[in-house]
N, C-alpha and C positions, 0 to 999 in steps of 0.2 A: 504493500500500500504506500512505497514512500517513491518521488519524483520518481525513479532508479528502475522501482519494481524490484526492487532488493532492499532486503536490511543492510547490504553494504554501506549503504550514503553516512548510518550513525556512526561507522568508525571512521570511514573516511572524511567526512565533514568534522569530527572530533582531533582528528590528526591534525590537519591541514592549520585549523583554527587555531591549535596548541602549537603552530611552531612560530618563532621570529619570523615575522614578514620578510625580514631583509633575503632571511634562506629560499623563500619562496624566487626570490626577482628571474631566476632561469626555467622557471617551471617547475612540475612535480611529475616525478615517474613513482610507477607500480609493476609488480610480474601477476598476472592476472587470469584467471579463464574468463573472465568477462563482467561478472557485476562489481567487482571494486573496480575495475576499471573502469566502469559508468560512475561510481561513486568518484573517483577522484577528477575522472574529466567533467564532471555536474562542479564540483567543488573548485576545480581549475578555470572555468568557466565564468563559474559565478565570481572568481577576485582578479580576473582576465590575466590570468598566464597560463603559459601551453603545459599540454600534459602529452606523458609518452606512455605508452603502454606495451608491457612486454608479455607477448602470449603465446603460449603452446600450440601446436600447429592443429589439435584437432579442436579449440576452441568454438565455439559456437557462434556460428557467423550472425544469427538475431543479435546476441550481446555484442559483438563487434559494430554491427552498421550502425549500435544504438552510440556506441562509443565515438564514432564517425560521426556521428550527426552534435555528436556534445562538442565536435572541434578535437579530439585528443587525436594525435598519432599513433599507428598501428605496427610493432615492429613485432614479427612472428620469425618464434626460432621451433628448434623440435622440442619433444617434450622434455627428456632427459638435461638439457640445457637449461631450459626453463625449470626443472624442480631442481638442479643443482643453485640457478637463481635466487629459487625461494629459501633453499637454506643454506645460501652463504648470505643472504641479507643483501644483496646486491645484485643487481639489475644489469650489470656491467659483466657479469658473470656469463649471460647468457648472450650478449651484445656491445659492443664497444661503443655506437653511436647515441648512448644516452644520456641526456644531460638535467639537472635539475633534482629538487629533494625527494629522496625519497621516502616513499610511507611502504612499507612491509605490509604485507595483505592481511597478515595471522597475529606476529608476535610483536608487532608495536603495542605497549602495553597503553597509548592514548585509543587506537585501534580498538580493544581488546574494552575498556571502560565506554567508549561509545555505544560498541556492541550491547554489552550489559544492562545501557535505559530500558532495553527490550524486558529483563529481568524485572527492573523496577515499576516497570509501568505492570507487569504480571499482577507483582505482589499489592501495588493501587487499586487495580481493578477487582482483583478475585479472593474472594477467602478459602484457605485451607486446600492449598491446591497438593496434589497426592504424589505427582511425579508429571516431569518435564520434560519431552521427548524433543531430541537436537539433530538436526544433521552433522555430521563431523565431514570437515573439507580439510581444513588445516588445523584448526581447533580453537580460533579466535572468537567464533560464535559462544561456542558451549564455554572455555573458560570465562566469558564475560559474564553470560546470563548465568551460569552457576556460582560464580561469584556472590552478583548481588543476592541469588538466592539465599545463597550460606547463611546472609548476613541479615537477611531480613526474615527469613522464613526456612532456618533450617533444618525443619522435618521433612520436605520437599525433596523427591528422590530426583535427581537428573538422569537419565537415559541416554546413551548414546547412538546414533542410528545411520546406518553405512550401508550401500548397496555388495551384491556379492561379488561383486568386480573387483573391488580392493578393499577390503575390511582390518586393518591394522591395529584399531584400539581394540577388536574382538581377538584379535590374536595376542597381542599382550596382556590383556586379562586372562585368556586362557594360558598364559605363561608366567603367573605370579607375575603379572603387572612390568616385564622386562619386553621393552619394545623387538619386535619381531619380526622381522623383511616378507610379505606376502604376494604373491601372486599380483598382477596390476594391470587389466584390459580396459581401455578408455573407452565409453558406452553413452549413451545416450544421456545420461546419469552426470553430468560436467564438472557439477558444482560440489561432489561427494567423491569419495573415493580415492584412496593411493596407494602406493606400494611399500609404503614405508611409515611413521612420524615423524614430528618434527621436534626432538628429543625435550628442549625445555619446553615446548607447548604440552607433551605429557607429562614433562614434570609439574605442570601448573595443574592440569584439570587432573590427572589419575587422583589426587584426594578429595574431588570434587563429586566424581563419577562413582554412580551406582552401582552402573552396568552396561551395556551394550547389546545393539540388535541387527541383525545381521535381515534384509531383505532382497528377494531376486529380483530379478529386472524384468522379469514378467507381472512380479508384486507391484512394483513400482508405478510401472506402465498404467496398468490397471487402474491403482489409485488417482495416477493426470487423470484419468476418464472420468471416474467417480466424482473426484473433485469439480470437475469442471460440468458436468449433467446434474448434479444434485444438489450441488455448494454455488453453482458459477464463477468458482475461482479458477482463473488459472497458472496453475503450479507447472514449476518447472522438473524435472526427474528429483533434482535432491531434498526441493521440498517437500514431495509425496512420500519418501522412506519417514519420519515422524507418523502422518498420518496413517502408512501401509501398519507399521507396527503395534500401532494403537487398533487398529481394524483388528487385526488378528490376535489381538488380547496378548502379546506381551508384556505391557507396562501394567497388567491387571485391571481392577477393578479403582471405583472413586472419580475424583475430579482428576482428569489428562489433561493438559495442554499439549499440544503440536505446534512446533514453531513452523510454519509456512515461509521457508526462508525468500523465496524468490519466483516471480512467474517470467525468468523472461527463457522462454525456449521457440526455438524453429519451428514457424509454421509447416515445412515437411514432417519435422518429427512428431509433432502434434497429430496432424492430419494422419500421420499411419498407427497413432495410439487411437486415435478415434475409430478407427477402423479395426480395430483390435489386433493389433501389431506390435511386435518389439521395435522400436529402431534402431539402426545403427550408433 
């Protein structure tokens, strides 16, 4: 529901805001599959300097054109490039031609408190909520909103929720909590999913986290449909595993929240869920 079509915008507009202007005068880069980098070029926009965006090659080109129309620059490398980007904390990792400050997608900890109003505005709105089911991308979402949970409402169980493409927080739970290298096939699903963690981002959230839910990509799919026929929302692959999981009674019984992280996905890939299809 925010400009974006993603929760991205409350870290990324929380980042941007929290740094010396003077840093900003060359522009702001991000490594991105697509809604922080709508969040940073909205936020690049709005204090008029250019933003660069660094993206993995199977990004989703809905989130790109959107990024294109916000004014940001689009430099695409392969994916391995780009997620050695995102954890070396540098942009320049995956590309030499980029200039300007940068905001980390995950572990900027202004990132990371912006994300968390989504917490706070929970705990405003709802009483005695049961458990809180999160997409995991990189982990900036869930340690923000389990944060402010902690602290405001800590009976509140957080759930974690990952497509079966790449499940990593479900593999190091099932390894006494010791991060764990998994399997990683890029899917419809953009905004979830890796092959690995990103070691402090599990050192923040694993005392946060409950648990973990693992759903397939036919779950998932299914959910875009439901969501958008019965709710008329429309969710994109990684915000449907929250709700895929709560459908199927893993977080139990009580008051569920599902964070709806984001609706922006490809009208093809849409169009062959609706038709009841996995996509690419």
């Amino acid at each position: 529901m925010q400009p974006i079509g993603s929760f991205k915008l409350r870290g990324a507009a929380n980042a941007i805001l929290s740094a010396p202007r003077a840093e900003l005068a060359e522009g702001v880069v991000t490594t991105s599959t697509g809604n922080m980098a709508q969040g940073v070029a909205y936020m690049a926009r709005q204090l008029g300097v250019p933003a660069t965006i660094v993206v993995p090659d199977h990004a989703s080109q809905t989130k790109l054109a959107a990024v294109e129309r916000l004014g940001g620059r689009i430099v695409r490398v392969p994916w391995e490039r780009w997620w050695a980007a995102v954890e070396a904390g540098s942009a320049r990792e995956a590309a030499d031609d980029v200039e300007g400050y940068f905001v980390h997608p995950v572990r900027d900890e202004d990132v990371m408190a912006g994300n968390g109003t989504a917490g706070l505005e929970l705990v405003e709105q709802l009483d005695d909520i049961d458990a809180v089911l999160i997409p995991w991308g990189g982990g900036g979402l869930t340690t923000g909103v389990a944060s402010a949970l902690r602290a405001l409402s800590p009976h509140t169980k957080v759930y974690v929720c990952e497509p079966e493409s790449g499940a990593p927080v479900s593999a190091a739970l099932a390894n006494d909590g010791v991060p764990t290298p998994v399997e990683f096939k890029p899917s419809f699903i953009d905004g979830a999913g890796s092959g690995s963690l990103l070691p402090e981002m599990w050192e923040r959230a694993r005392g946060l986290v409950t648990g973990s839910f693992v759903t397939s990509l036919e779950a998932a799919a299914a959910t875009v449909r439901l969501l958008l026929e019965r709710g008329r929302i429309v969710a994109e692959g990684a915000a449907a595993l929250p709700v895929a999981a709560a459908l199927a009674g893993d977080a139990g019984d009580g008051r569920i929240v599902c964070i709806v992280s984001g609706g922006n996905i490809d009208p093809a890939r849409l169009t062959a869920i609706l038709a009841g299809k996995v996509p690419d």
